[in-house]
C-alpha positions as CSV (number, residue, x, y, z in Angstrom):
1,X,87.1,81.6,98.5
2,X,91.0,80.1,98.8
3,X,92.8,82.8,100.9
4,X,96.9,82.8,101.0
5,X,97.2,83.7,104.6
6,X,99.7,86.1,105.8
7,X,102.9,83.9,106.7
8,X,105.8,86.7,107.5
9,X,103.5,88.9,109.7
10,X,105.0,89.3,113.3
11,X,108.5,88.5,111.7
12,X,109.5,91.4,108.3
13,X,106.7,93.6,109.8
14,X,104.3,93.9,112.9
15,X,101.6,91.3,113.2
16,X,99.1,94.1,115.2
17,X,97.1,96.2,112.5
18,X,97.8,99.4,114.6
19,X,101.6,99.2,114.9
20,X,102.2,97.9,111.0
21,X,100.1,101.0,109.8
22,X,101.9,103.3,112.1
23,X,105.1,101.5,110.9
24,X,104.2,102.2,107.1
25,X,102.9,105.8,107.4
26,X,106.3,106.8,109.2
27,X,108.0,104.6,106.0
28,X,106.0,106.9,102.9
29,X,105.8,110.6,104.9
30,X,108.8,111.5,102.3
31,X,108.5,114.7,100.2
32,X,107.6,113.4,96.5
33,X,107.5,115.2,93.0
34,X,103.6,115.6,92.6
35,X,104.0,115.6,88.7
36,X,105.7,112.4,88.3
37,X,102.7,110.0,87.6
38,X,104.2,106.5,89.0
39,X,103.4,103.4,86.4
40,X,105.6,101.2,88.4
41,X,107.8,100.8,91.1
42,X,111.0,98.6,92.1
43,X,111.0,98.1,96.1
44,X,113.0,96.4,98.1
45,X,111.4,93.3,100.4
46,X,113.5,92.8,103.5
47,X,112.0,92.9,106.9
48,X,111.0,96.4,107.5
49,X,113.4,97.1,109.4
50,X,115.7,96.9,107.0
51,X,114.4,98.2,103.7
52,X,111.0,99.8,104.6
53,X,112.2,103.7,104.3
54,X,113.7,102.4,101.3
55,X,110.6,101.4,99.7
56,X,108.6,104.0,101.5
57,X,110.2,106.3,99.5
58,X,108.9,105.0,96.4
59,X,105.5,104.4,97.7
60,X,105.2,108.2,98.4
61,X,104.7,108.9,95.1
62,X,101.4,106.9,95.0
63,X,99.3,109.7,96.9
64,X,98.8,111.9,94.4
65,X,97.2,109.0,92.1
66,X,95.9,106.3,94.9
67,X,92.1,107.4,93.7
68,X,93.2,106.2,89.8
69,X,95.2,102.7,90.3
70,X,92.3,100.3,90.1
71,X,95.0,97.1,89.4
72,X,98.6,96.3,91.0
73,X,100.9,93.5,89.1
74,X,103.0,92.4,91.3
75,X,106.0,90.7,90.7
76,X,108.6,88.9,92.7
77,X,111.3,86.1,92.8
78,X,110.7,82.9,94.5
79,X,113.0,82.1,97.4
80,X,111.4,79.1,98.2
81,X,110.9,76.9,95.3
82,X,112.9,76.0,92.4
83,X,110.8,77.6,89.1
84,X,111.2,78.2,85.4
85,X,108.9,81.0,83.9
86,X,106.3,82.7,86.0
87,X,103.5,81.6,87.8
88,X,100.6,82.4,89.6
89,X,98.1,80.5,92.3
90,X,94.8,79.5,92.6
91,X,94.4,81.6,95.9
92,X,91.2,84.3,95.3
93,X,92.5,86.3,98.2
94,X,95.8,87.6,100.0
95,X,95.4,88.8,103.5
96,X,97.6,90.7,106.0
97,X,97.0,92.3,109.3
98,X,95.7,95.2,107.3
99,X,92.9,93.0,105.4
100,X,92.3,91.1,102.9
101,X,92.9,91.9,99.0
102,X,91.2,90.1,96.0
103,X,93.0,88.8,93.1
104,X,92.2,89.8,89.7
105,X,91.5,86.2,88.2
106,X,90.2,87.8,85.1
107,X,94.1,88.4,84.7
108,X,95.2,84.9,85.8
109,X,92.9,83.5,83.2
110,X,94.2,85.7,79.9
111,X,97.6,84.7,81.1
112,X,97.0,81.0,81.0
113,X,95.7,81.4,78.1
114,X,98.2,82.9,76.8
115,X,100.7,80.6,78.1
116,X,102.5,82.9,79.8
117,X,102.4,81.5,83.2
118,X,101.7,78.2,85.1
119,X,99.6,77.7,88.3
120,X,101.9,76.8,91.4
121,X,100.3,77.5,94.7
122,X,104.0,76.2,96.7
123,X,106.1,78.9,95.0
124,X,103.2,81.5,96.7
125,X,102.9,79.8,99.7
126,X,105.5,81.0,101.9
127,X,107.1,83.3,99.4
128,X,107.7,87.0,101.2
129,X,108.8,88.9,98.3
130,X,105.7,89.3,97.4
131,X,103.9,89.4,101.0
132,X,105.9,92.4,102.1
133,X,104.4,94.7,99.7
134,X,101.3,94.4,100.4
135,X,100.6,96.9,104.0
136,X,102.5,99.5,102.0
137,X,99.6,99.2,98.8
138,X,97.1,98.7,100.9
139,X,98.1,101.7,103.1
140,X,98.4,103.7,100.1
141,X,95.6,103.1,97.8
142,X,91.7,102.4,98.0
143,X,90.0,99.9,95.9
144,X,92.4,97.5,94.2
145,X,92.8,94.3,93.2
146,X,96.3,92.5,93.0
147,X,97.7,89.8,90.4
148,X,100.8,88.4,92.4
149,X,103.3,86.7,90.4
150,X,106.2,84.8,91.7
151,X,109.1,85.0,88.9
152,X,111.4,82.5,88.2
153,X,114.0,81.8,84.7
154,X,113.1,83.5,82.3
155,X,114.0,86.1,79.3
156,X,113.1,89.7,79.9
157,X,110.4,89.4,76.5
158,X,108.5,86.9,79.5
159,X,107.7,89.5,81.5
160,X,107.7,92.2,78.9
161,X,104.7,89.9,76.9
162,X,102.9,89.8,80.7
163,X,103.2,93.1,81.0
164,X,101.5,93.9,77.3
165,X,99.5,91.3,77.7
166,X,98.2,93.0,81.0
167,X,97.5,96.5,79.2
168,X,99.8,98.2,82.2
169,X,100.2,101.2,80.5
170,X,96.6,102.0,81.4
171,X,96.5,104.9,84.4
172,X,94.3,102.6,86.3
173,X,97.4,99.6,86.6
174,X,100.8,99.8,88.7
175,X,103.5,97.1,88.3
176,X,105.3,96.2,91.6
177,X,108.6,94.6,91.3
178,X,110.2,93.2,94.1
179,X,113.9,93.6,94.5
180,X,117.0,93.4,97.0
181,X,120.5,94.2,95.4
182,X,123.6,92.5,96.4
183,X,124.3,90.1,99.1
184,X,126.6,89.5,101.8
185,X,129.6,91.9,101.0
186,X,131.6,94.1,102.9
187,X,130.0,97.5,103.6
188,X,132.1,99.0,101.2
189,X,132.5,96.4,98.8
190,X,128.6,96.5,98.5
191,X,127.9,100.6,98.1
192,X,130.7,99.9,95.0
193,X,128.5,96.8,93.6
194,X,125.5,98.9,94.2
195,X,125.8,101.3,92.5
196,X,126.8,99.7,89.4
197,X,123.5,97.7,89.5
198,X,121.7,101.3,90.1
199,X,123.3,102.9,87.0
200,X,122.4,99.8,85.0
201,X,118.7,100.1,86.1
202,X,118.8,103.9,85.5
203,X,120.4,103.2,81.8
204,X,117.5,100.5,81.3
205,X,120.0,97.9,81.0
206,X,118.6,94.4,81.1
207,X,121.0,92.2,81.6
208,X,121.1,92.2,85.8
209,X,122.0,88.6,87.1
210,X,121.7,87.0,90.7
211,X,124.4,88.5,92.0
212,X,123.6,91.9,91.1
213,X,119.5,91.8,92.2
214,X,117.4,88.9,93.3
215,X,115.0,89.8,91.9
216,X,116.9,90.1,88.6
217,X,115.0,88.4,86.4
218,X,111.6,90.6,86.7
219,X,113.5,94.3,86.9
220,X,115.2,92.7,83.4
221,X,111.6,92.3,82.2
222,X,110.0,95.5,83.5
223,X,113.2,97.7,82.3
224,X,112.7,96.0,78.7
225,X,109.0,97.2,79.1
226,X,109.7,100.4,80.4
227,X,112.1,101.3,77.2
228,X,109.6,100.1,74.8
229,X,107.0,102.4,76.3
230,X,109.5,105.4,76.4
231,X,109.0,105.7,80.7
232,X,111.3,107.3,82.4
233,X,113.2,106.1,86.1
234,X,114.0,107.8,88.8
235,X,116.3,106.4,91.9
236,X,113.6,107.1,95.1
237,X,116.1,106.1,97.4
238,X,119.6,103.6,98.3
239,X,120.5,102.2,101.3
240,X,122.3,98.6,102.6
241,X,121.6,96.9,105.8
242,X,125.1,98.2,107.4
243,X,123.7,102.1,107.0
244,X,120.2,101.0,108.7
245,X,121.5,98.6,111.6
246,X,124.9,99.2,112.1
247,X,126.9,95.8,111.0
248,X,128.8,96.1,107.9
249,X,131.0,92.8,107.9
250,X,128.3,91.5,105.7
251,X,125.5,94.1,104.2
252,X,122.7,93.2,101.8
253,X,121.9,96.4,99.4
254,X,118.8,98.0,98.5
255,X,117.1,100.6,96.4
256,X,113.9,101.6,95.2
257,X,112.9,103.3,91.9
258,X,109.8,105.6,90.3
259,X,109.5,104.8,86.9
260,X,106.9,107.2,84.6
C-alpha cells in the first residue's frame, strides 16, 4: 500500500497521539441540536490553535450519527500547487498520529472515469487543508473510509457533478469542505468582510471568490449541491485569529457550518 504520511503533525496540531486526542475532544464537547442530521460540514483548517473550537463546533454534531457515516468526501484547496479542476492521488492510505485511514478507490476510479478529476499526488503531498481534518473524523467516527480531494479552478457544476456522482445524499456519506475566510485585514475590517461571506453561505450563494474564502471554489460547489437537494445550513460557529490569540493588526477569519 502507498501511504500519504502525515506532514503538518507537531506544527497545526500535536504530533503525540495522547495530547492531539485530548486537544480534539476539548475542540467538539459543544452542546449540539441532536435532530439536525449533518450531510456535510464547512470547517476551517488553520493550526488548531487557531480554528480548532471553530471547527469543533461543527464536528459536534457528528455524535449522534458517527455509527451511520461509512464514507467522508473530503474537499480542500491546494495551497501548494498551481491546479485546474480537481484531483485526487494514487496514495491507498492517509495517516496521522491517530492512525491510519483508507481511501475509497472504488470512488477514485468512477471519478476518472467520469472525467471529473485527474491524478496529482504533488497537490496532496504537502497540502494541510486537507490533513487537518482528519484527528477531528477520526476522533469522531468509527469505520470510515475517506476520498480526499484537493480543489483547484473550477465552476461550482464540478463539484456539484462529484458530489452526484458520489451518491452523497446517502446517510452513510459526509462531505468535508475545507475553508478559511478572509485574510490579513484589520480586526475590524475582517468581522465586517466576514460576515458578508457568512450571509452569502447561509443564502446559498455561490459566487464566493479568493478573497472572500480560500477555499472558495469547493463551498461554491457544495452550496450549489446543497440547494439542489433542498439542505438546509446552519452557522456552528465564527471566530478570527485576533479573538483567539490576541493580535488584530492582521486577522485571518473563520467559520464553520452544519448543513442538513
Amino acid at each position: 500500500m502507498k501511504y500519504r504520511t502525515a506532514v503538518v503533525a507537531g506544527h497545526f496540531y500535536p504530533e503525540s497521539a495522547k495530547q492531539l486526542r485530548a486537544e480534539v475532544r476539548s475542540f467538539v464537547g459543544s452542546v449540539t441540536e441532536p435532530e439536525i442530521q449533518a450531510h456535510a460540514l464547512i470547517v476551517p483548517h488553520a493550526g488548531y490553535c487557531y480554528s480548532g473550537g471553530v471547527a469543533g463546533c461543527a464536528y459536534a454534531y457528528l455524535k449522534s450519527i458517527a455509527t451511520d457515516i461509512k464514507r467522508v468526501i473530503l474537499l480542500g484547496p491546494s495551497h501548494r500547487v498551481a491546479l485546474q479542476g480537481c484531483a485526487i492521488s494514487s496514495y491507498d492510505a492517509f495517516s496521522t498520529p491517530l492512525g491510519q485511514i483508507d481511501v475509497a478507490n472504488e470512488c477514485y476510479r468512477k471519478l476518472l472515469k467520469l472525467g471529473l478529476v485527474s491524478i496529482s499526488d504533488p497537490a496532496h503531498l504537502l497540502e494541510h487543508s486537507l490533513e487537518v481534518q482528519l484527528p477531528f473524523l477520526q476522533y469522531c467516527l468509527n469505520d470510515f473510509q475517506i476520498v480526499p480531494i484537493v480543489v483547484g479552478q473550477c465552476q461550482p457544476h464540478t463539484i456539484n457533478e462529484i458530489l452526484s456522482a458520489l451518491q452523497v445524499n446517502d446517510s452513510s456519506n459526509l462531505v468535508v469542505v475545507s475553508s478559511d475566510l478572509s485574510h490579513y485585514h484589520p480586526y475590524q475590517q475582517a468581522k465586517i468582510l466576514d460576515n458578508i461571506t457568512i450571509n452569502k453561505i447561509l443564502n446559498y450563494n455561490n459566487t464566493l471568490a479568493g478573497e472572500d474564502a480560500c477555499g472558495c471554489f469547493a463551498v461554491n460547489g457544495l452550496l450549489d449541491y446543497a440547494n439542489s437537494q433542498k439542505w438546509q445550513i446552519k452557522l456552528a460557529k465564527k471566530a478570527n485569529s485576533g479573538d483567539v490569540l490576541g493580535g488584530k493588526k492582521e486577522v485571518v477569519g473563520y467559520a464553520s457550518f452544519v448543513l442538513y
